[in-house]
C-alpha positions as CSV (number, residue, x, y, z in Angstrom):
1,X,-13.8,42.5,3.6
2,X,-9.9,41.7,3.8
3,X,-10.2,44.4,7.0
4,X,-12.5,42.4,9.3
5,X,-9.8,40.2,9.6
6,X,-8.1,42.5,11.9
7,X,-11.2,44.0,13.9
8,X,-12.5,40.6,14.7
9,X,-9.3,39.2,16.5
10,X,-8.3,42.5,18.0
11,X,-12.3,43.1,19.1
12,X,-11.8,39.5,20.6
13,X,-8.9,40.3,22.2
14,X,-9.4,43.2,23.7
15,X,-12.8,41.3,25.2
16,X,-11.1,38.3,26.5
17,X,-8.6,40.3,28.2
18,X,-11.1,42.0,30.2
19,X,-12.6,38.7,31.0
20,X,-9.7,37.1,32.1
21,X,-8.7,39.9,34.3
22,X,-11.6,39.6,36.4
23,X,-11.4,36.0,36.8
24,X,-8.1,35.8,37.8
25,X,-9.3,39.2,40.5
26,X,-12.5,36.7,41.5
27,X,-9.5,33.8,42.3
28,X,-9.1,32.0,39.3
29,X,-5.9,30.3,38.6
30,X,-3.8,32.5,36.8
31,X,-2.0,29.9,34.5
32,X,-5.8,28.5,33.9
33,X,-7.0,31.5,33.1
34,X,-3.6,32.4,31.1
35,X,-3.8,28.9,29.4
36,X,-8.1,29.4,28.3
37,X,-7.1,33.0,27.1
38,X,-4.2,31.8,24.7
39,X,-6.9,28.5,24.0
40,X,-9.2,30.6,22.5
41,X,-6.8,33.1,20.7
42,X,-5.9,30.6,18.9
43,X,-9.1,29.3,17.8
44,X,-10.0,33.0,16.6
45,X,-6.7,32.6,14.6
46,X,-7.8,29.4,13.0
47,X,-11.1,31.1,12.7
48,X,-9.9,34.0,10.6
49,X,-7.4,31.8,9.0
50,X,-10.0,29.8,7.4
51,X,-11.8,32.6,6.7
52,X,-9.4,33.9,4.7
53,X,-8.7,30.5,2.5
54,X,-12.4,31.2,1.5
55,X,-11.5,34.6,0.6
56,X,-8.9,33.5,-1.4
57,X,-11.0,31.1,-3.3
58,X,-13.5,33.5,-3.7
59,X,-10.9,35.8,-5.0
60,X,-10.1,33.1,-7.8
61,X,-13.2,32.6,-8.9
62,X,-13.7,36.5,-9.3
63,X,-10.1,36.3,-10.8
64,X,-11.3,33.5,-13.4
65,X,-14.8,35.2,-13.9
66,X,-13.3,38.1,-15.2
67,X,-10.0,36.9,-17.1
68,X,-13.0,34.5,-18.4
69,X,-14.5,37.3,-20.0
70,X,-12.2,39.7,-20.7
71,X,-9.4,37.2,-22.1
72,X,-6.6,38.9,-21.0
73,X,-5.4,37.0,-18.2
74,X,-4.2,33.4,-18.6
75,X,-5.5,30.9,-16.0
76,X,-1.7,30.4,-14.9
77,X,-1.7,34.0,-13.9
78,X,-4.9,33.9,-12.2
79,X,-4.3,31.0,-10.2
80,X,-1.1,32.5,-9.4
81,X,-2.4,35.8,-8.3
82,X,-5.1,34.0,-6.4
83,X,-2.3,32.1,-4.8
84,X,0.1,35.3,-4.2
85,X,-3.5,36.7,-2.3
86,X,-3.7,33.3,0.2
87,X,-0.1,33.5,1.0
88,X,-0.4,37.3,1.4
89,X,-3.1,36.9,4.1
90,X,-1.7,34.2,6.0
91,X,1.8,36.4,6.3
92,X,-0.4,39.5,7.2
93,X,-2.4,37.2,10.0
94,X,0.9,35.9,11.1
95,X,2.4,39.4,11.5
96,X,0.2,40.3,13.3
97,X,-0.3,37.5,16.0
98,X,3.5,37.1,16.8
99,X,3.7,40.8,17.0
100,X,0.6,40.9,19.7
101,X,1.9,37.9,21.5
102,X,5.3,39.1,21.3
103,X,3.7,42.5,22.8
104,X,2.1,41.4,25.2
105,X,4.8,39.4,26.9
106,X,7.1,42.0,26.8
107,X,4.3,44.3,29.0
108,X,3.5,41.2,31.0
109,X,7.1,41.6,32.1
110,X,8.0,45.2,32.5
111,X,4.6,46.7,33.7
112,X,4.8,44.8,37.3
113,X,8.3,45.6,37.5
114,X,7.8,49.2,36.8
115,X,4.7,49.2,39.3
116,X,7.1,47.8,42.0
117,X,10.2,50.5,41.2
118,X,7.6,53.4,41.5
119,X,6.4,51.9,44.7
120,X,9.7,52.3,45.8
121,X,10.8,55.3,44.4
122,X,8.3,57.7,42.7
123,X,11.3,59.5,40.9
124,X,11.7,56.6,38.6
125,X,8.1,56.5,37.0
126,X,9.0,58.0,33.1
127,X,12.5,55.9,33.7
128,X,10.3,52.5,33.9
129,X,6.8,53.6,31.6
130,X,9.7,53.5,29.4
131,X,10.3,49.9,29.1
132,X,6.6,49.1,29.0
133,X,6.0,51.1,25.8
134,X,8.6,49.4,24.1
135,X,6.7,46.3,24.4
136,X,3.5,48.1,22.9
137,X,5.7,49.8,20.3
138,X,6.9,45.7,19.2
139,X,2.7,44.9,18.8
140,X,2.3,48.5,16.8
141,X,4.8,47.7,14.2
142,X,3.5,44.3,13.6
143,X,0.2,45.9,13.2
144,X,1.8,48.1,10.5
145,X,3.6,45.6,8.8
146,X,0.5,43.8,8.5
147,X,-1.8,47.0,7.3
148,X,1.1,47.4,4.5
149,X,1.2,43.7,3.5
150,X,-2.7,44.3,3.2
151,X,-2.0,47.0,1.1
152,X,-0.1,45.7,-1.1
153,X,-2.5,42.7,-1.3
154,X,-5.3,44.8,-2.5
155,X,-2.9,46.7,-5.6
156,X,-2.0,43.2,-6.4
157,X,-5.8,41.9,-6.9
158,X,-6.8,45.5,-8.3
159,X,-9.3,46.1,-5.1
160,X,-8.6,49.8,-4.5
């Protein structure tokens, strides 16, 4: 369940994208259509972010159930746990968005820049790709740091 968190935003961003480029190639304003795009990122975000308080609660209550029966848990330690597992997916969620945004402004910079050096010189394509897959490399490791903090979410609630 914790993984829908990341299909859902990067599903909706992926779509939006799309839908954004071809208003803005239809004559939409770009910083309308910039400022809607970011508008509803951030609702998903709040979306998913709420979703995963209700996670977290859900996860106490399985956490409670079972130290309930099996007495070996404290409720401290529960609650605690249950607390470690919200803060856990907020960081991952957080990871994860400034490493897209961060991303994609780096590409919104260097792709047009590269497109207008290889206009002008078709020797220098690799030379300025270059630069554009740094800024993808920036929203990979986000997305890596996220998948670990995940991981180690999971070992800490015992879902493996």
């Amino acid at each position: 369940m914790v993984f829908i968190f990341f299909v859902v935003p990067l599903i909706f961003v992926l779509v939006s994208a799309f839908f954004v480029v071809k208003l803005i190639k239809k004559g939409m304003n770009k910083k309308t259509a910039v400022f809607s795009q970011i508008a509803s990122a951030a609702f998903v975000i709040l979306i998913c972010f709420f979703c995963a308080l209700s996670e977290c609660r859900s996860a106490a209550a399985v956490s409670e159930t079972s130290s309930a029966i099996s007495h070996s848990q404290s409720d401290a330690e529960s609650a605690a746990r249950a607390n470690a597992y919200g803060v856990g997916l907020v960081a991952s969620a957080i990871a994860l968005g400034m490493a897209g945004i961060g991303g994609g402004l780096a590409v919104a910079a260097a792709a047009p820049a590269a497109i207008v050096a290889m206009s002008e010189s078709p020797d220098t394509v690799g030379k300025s790709m270059i630069f554009a897959v740094f800024g993808e490399a920036i929203a990979l490791y986000g997305l890596l740091i996220s998948v670990f903090i995940l991981n180690k979410l999971d070992l800490l609630i015992g879902i493996i």
